[in-house]
KEKE-3310 file (N, C-alpha, C; in steps of 0.2 Angstrom, whole numbers, plus 5000, padded with zeros to 4 digits):
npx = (5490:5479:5473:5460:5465:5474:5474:5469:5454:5450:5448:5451:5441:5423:5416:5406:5394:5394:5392:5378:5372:5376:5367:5367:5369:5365:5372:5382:5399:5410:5420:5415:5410:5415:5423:5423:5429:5442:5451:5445:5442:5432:5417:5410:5397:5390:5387:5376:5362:5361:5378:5382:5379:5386:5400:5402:5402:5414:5423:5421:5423:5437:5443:5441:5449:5461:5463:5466:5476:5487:5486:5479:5472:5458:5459:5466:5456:5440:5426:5416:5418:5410:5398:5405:5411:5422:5431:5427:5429:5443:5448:5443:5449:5463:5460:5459:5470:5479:5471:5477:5491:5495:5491:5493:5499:5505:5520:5533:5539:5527:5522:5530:5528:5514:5514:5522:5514:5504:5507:5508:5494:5490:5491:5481:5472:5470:5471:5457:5451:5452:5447:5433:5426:5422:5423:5428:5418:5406:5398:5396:5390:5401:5407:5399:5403:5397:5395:5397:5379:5374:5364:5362:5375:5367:5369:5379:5379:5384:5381:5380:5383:5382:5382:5392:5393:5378:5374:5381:5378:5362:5366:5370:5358:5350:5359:5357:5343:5339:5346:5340:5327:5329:5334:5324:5315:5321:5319:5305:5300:5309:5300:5288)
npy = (5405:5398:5400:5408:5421:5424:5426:5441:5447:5449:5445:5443:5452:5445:5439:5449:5442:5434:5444:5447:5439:5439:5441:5456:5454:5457:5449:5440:5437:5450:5448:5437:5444:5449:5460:5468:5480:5492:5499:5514:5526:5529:5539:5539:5548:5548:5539:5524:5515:5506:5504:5508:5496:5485:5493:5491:5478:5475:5481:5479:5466:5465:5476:5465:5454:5465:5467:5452:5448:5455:5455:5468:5478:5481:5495:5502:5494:5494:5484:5490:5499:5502:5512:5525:5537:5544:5532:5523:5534:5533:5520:5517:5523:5518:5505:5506:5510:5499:5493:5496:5497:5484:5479:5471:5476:5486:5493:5484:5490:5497:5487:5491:5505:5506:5499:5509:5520:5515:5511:5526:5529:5521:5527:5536:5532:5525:5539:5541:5532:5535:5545:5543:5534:5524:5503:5487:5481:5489:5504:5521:5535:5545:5560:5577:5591:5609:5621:5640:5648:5636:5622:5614:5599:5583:5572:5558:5542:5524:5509:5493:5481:5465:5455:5458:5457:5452:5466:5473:5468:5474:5489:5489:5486:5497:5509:5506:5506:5519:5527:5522:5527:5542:5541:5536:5547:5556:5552:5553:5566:5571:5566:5573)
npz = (5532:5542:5557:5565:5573:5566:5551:5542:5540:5526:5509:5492:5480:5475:5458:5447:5445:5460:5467:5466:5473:5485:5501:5513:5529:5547:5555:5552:5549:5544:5537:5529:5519:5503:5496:5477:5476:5475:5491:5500:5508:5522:5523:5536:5541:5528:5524:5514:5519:5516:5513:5525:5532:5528:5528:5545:5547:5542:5548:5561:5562:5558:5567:5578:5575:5574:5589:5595:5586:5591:5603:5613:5625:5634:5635:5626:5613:5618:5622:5616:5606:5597:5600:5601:5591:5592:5591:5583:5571:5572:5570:5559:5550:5554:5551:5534:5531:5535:5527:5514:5516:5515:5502:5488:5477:5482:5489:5496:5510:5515:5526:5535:5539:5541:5554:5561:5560:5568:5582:5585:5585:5594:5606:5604:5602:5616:5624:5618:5625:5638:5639:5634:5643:5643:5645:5651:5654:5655:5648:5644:5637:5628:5636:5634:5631:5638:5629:5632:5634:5627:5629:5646:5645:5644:5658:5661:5662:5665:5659:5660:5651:5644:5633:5621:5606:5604:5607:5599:5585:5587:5587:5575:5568:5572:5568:5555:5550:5556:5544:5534:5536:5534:5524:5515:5519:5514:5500:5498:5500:5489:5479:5479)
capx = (5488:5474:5471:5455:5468:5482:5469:5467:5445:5452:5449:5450:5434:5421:5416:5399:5388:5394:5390:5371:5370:5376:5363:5370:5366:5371:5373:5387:5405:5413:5424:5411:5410:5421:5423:5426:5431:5448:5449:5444:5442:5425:5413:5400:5392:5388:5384:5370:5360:5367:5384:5384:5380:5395:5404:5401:5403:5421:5425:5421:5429:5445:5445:5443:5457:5468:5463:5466:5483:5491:5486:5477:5467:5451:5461:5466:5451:5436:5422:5409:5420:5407:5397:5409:5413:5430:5434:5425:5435:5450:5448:5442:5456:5468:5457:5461:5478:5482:5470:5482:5498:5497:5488:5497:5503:5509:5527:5538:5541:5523:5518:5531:5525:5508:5518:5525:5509:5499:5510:5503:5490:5488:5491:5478:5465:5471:5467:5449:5446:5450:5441:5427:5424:5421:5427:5427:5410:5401:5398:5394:5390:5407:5404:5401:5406:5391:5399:5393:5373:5368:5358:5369:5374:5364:5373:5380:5378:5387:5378:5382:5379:5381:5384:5395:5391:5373:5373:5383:5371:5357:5367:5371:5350:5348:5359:5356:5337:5339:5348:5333:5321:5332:5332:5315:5312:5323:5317:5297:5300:5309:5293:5280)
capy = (5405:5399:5402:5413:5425:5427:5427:5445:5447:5452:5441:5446:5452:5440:5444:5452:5436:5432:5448:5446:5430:5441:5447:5457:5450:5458:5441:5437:5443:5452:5441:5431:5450:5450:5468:5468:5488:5494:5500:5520:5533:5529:5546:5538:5553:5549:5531:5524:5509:5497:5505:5506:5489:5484:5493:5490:5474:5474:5485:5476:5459:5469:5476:5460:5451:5468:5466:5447:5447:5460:5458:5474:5476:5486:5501:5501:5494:5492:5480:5495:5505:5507:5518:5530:5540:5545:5526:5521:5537:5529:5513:5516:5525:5512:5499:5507:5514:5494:5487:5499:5495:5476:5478:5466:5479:5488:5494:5481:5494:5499:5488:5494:5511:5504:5498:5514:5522:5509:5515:5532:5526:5514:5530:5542:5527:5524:5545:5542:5527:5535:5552:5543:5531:5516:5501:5481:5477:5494:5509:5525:5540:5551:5567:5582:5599:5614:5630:5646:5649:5629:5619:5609:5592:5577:5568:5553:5537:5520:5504:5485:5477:5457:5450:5461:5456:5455:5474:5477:5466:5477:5494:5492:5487:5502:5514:5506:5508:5528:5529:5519:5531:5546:5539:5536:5553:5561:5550:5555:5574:5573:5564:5578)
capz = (5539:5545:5564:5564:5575:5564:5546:5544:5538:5518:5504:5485:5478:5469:5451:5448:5446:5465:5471:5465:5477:5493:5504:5520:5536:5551:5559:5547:5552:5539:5536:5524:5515:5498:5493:5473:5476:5482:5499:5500:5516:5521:5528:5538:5539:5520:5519:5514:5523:5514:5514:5532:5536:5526:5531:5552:5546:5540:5553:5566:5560:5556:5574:5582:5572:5576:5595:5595:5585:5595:5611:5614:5632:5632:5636:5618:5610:5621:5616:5614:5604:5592:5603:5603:5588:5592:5592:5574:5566:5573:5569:5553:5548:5554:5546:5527:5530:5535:5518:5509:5516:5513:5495:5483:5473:5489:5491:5502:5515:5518:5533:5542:5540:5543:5561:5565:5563:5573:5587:5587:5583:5601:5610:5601:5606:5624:5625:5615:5628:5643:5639:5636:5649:5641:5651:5648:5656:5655:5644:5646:5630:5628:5640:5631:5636:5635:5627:5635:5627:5625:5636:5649:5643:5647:5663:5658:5666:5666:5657:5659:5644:5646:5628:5617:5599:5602:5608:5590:5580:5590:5585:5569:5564:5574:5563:5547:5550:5556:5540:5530:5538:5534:5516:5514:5520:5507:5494:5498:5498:5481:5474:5478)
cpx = (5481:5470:5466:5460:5472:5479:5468:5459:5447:5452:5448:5446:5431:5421:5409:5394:5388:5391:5383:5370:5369:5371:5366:5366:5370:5374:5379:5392:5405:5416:5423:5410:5413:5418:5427:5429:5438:5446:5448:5443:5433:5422:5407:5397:5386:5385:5376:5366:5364:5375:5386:5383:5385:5399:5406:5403:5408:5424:5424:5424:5434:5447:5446:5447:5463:5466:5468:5472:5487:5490:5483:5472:5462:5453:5464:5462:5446:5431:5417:5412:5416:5401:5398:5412:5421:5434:5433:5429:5441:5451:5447:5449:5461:5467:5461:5467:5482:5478:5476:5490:5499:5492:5493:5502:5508:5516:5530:5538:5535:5519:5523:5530:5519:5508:5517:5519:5503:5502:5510:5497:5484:5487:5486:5469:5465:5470:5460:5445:5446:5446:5433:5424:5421:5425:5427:5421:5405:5403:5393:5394:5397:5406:5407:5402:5400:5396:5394:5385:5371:5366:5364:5369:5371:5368:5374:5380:5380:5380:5381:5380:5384:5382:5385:5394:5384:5371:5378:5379:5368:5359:5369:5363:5348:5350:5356:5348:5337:5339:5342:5330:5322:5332:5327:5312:5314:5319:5308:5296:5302:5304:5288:5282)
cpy = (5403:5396:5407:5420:5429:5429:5434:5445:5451:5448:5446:5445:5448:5445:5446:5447:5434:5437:5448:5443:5434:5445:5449:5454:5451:5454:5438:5439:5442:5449:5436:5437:5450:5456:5468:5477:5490:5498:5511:5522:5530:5536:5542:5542:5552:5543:5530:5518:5503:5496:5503:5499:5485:5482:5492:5485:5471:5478:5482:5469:5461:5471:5469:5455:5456:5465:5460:5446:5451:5462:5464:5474:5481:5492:5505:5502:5492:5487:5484:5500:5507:5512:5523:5534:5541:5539:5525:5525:5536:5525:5510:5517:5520:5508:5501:5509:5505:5490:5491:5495:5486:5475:5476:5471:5485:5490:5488:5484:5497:5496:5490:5503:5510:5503:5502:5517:5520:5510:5520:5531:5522:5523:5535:5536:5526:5534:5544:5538:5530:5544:5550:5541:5525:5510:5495:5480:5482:5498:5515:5531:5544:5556:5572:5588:5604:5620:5633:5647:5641:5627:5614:5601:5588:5572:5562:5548:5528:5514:5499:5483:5469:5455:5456:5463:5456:5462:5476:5476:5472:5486:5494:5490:5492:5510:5512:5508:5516:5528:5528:5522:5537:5545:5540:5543:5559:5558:5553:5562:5575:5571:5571:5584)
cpz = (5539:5550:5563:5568:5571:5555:5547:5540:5529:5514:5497:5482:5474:5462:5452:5449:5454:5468:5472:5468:5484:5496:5512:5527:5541:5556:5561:5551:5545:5536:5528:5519:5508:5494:5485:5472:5479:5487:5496:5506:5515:5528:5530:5540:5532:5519:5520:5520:5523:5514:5521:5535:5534:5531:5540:5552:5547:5545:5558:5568:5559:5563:5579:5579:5574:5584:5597:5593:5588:5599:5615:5618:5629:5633:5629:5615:5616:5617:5616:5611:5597:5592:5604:5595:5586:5588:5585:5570:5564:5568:5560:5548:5546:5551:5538:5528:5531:5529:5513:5509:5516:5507:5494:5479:5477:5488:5498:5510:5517:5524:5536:5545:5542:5551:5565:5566:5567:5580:5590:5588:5592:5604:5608:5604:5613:5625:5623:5622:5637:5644:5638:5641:5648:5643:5647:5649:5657:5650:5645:5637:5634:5631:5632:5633:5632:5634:5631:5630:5626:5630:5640:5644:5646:5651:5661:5663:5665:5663:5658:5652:5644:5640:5623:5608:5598:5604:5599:5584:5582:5586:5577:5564:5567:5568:5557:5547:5550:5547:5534:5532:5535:5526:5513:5511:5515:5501:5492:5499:5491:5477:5472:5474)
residu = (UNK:UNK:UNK:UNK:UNK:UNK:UNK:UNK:UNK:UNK:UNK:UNK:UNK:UNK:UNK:UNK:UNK:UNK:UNK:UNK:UNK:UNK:UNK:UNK:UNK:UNK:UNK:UNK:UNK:UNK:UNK:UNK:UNK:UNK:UNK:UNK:UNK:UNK:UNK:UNK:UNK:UNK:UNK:UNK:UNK:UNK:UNK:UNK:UNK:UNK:UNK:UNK:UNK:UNK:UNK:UNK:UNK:UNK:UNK:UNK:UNK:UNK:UNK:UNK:UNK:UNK:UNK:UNK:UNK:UNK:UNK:UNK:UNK:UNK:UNK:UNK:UNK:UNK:UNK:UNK:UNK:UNK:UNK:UNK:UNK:UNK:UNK:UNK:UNK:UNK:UNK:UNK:UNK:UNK:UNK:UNK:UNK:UNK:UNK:UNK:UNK:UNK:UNK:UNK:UNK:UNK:UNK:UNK:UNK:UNK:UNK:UNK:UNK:UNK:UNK:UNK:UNK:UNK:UNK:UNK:UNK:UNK:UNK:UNK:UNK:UNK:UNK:UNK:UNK:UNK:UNK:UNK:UNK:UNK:UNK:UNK:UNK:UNK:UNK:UNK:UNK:UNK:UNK:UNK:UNK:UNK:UNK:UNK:UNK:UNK:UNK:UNK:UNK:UNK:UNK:UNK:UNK:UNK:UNK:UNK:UNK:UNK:UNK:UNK:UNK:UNK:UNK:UNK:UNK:UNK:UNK:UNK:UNK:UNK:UNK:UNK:UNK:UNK:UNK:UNK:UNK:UNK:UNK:UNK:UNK:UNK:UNK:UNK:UNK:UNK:UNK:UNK)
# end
């Protein structure tokens, strides 16, 4: 296949010498990424800098290949769904349970288990997207609910945002930076 629609963003990893050549760029789609590692659960809570631009990377080319070959409205996937937590949990998920289920060494009968659960799957996304309020042409932060004893939550408020990949570009040099400062920060405490 090769329709950039129907192409899923997975090619089989270079060898070490190619790795030493690649430098990330969050510019790139993932796409141009070759992961020499098998697929694994990723905690982004846990990643590094360089981890997380990665992986943002391949997550983000992987979801707009699923959108795009299965027809999926914003009410599914939204195009700000990496604003939202809930949605990148998901998504990620789905990501690796769909690199597993069509690995080469795979079982036969694993994508259509990969199917069926994709069909949950729509419907646990179609609640994440209308609990948040993330739409096609605006985005809003996920409301959060104040337990008894915390300060009220901060009232949410509705954004346009006008070019969708450069607000992703823009978020993911935003986290990978936080996470580069948060690094730094641990690294210069363990010095002293």
């Amino acid at each position: 296949m090769t329709d950039d629609n129907l192409t899923p963003p997975h090619r089989p990893g270079p060898d070490e010498s190619d790795i030493e050549d690649v430098e990330p760029d969050p510019v790139t789609s993932a796409d141009e990424y070759l992961q020499p590692e098998p697929p694994h659960p990723v905690n982004w809570n846990l990643l590094t800098s360089d981890e997380a631009e990665t992986e943002w990377l391949e997550l983000n080319a992987w979801v707009n290949w699923l959108r795009r070959t299965y027809g999926l409205p914003a009410s599914v996937i939204p195009p700000f769904w990496h604003h939202h937590p809930e949605l990148v949990w998901e998504l990620s998920a789905l990501h690796l349970h769909w690199l597993c289920a069509y690995d080469p060494e795979q079982n036969g009968s694993a994508p259509l288990g990969w199917h069926r659960d994709f069909a949950d799957a729509r419907q646990r996304l179609r609640d994440w997207v209308a609990a948040s309020g993330t739409r096609l042409d605006r985005d809003r932060p996920s409301r959060q609910t104040s337990w008894p004893g915390e300060e009220a939550a901060e009232p949410v408020e509705d954004r346009v945002i006008e070019d969708r990949d450069q607000d992703f570009v823009q978020f993911v040099l935003d986290d990978v930076a936080e996470r580069r400062r948060a690094e730094d920060e641990f690294y210069a405490g363990g010095a002293s």
